[in-house]
N, C-alpha and C positions, 0 to 999 in steps of 0.2 A: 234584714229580712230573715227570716228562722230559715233553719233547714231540718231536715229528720235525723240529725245526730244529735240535736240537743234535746236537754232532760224535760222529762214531764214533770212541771214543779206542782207539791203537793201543800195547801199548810191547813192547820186544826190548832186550835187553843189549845190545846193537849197532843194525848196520845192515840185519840178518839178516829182521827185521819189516816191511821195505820192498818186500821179495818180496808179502809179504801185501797190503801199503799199493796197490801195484800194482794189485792184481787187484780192490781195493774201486774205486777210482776207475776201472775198465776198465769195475767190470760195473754201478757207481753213480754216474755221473759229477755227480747234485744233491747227493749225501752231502758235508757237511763231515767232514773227517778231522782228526785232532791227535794225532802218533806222536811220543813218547817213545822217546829212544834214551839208554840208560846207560851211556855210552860212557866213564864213569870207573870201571865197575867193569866192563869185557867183558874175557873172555869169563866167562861164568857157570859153563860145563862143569867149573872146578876150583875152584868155589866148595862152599863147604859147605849142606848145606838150609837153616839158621837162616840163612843170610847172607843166599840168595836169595829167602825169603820176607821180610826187613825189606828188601830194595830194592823188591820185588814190592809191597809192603802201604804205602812211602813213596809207590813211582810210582802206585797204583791211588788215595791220598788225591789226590794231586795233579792226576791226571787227572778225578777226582770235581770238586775245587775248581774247574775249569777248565768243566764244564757236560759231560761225556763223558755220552752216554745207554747207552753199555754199554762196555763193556772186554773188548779181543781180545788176548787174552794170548799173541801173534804170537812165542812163543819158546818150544819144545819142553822146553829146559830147564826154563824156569820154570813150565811149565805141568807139567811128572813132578811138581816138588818144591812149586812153591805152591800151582796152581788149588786144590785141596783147601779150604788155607788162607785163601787169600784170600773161596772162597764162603761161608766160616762167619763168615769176618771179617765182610766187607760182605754180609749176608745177602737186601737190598733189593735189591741189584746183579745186574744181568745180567753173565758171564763166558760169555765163547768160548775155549776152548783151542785148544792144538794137539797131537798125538801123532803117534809115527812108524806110515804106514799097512803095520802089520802085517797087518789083519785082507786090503786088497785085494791085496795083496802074495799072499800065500799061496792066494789064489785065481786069480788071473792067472799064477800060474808054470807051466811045465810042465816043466823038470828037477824040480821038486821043493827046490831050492834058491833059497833068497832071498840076498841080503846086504843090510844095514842099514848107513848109516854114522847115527851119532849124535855126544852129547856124553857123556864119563864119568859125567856125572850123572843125563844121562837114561837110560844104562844099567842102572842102581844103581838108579834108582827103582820103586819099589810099581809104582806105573802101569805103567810097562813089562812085571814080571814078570806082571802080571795079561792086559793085550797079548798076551805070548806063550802064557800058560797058555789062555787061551780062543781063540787063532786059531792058531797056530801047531803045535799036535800034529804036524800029519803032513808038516809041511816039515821043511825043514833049515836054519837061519836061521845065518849068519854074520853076526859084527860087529864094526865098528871104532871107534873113537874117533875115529878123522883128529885127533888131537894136532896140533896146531900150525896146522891149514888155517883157525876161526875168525881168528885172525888176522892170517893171510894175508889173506884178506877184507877184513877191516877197513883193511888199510893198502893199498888199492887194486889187489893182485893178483891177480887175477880172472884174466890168462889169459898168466902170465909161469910161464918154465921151472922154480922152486922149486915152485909151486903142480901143476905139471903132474907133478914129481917126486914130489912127498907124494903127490898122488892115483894115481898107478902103482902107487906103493907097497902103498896101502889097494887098489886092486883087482884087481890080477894076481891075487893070492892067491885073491879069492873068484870071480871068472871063472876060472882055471885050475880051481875046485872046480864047478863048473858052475851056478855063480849067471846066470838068465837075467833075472831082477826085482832090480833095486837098489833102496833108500826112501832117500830124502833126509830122515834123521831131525833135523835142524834147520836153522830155516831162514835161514843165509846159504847154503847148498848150491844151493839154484837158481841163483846168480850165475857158480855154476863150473860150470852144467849140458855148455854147449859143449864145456869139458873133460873130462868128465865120457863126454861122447857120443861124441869122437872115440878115447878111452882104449878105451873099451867096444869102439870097430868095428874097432882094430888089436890086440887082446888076444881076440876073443871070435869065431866060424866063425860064430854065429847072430845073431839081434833078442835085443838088451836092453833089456827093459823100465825106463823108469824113472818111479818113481812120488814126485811131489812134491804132499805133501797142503796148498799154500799157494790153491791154484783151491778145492777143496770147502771150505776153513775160512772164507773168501769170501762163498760163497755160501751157508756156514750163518748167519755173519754178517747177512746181508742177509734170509735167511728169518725169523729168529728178530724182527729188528725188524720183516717184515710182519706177523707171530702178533700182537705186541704193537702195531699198530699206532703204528710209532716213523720208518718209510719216513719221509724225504725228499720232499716233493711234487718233481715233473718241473722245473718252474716253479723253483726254485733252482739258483744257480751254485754247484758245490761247492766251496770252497775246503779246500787242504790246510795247517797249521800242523805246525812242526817243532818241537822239544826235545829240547835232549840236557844231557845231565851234563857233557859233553866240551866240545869246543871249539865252536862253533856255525861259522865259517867252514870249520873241515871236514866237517861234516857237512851243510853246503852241496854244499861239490863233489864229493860222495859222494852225493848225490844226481841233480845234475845228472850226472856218469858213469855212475850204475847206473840212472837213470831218463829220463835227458834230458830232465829240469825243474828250471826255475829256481826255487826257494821260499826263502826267507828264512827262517833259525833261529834260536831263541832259547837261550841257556843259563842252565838254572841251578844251583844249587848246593846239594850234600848239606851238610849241619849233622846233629849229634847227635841233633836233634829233629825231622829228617826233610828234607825238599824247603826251598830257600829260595823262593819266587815269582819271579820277576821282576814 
């Protein structure tokens, strides 16, 4: 059975779940964290379902093995194509998703126009179409894949002229259509917000909204273990642990640039039969 001294386990195809990671240690500073990044297989968006749920159902064992008292499945991707999966799997397990906020989206607008940037997969997925069917009727929702920008991400450009390029690209179009609400439907996208904001104020006569659902997944995070009485007493130092699939000294300094903190990371290694330990 859990108790409230064990970590909040986080995992993201990348580094995209660090947005999340963020906003736990902002608003839980007792809370131990322990974020999985699968940086041997990012980006997820042109993976297949079946693929993403045997990395989803490897990392959710792994992080289990490690003492996680629930799992925040801090990737929009994997949460269209596994959460499903994953909660039938581990049926004991507490899951946090994430989805692209269609629902406040569509309420906050006043063109009547949204635009969504996601990943190809999260597009494609059930979850989504169900997203749009139930919130979306009476808007007009544009969307992009931004092809190529999780990666940009990942290899640390965050706020260089390729990055600035794609992103013009993906939003002239739906600001020229009168998108005044944009979703940041996964989440490395907060890291480009800056660019993101200033694209919006030289492309766009009005206020664009942008709405990035990585603050409320946070703080459902954090409610759901007060229900289950699982909270962190005050009185502990949180400590954050890293892992990744990847390289562990870059996803060192991928941290300390997107977070400015210094935490030490461990790798380890896919095999056939799942996660290796360290």
């Amino acid at each position: 059975m859990a108790n409230s001294t064990q970590p909040i386990g986080v995992f993201d195809s990348g580094i995209g779940g660090l947005s999340v990671l963020a906003h736990l240690r902002e608003l839980a500073p007792q809370e131990h964290l322990l974020y999985f990044a699968d940086q041997a297989h990012v980006p997820y968006g042109l993976r297949t379902v079946a693929e993403i749920r045997a990395f989803s159902t490897g990392i959710t064992r792994y992080l289990l093995a490690q003492g996680a008292k629930i799992v925040v499945v801090a990737c929009n991707t994997a949460s269209a194509a596994a959460l499903g999966h994953l909660r039938e799997t581990f049926p004991e397990v507490t899951f946090v998703g994430m989805e692209p906020a269609v629902k406040p989206a569509a309420m906050s607008t006043s063109s009547g126009v949204v635009g969504v940037l996601a990943t190809p997969a999260t597009f494609a997925s059930p979850r989504y179409a169900s997203l749009m069917a139930r919130f979306a009727g009476d808007v007009r929702v544009l969307e992009d894949p931004c092809v190529g920008l999780v990666p940009l991400i990942e290899a640390g450009e965050v706020d260089t002229n390729d990055t600035a390029v794609l992103l013009r690209a993906v939003l002239q179009p739906m600001l020229f259509q009168g998108a005044d609400t944009l979703v940041l439907g996964c989440t490395h996208y907060p890291f480009v917000r800056p660019l993101i904001e200033q694209i919006a104020r030289e492309e766009a006569p009005g206020v664009v909204h942008i709405i990035d659902p990585a603050p409320a997944v946070a703080r459902q995070t954090l409610r759901v273990l007060e229900q289950q009485g699982l909270l962190a007493k005050q009185v502990q130092e949180g400590k954050t642990r890293l892992v990744t699939s990847g390289e562990a000294d870059r996803l060192e300094a991928q941290v300390a640039r997107l977070l400015d903190q210094q935490v030490e990371a461990t790798a380890v290694v896919w095999e056939d039969s799942g996660l290796r330990y360290p």
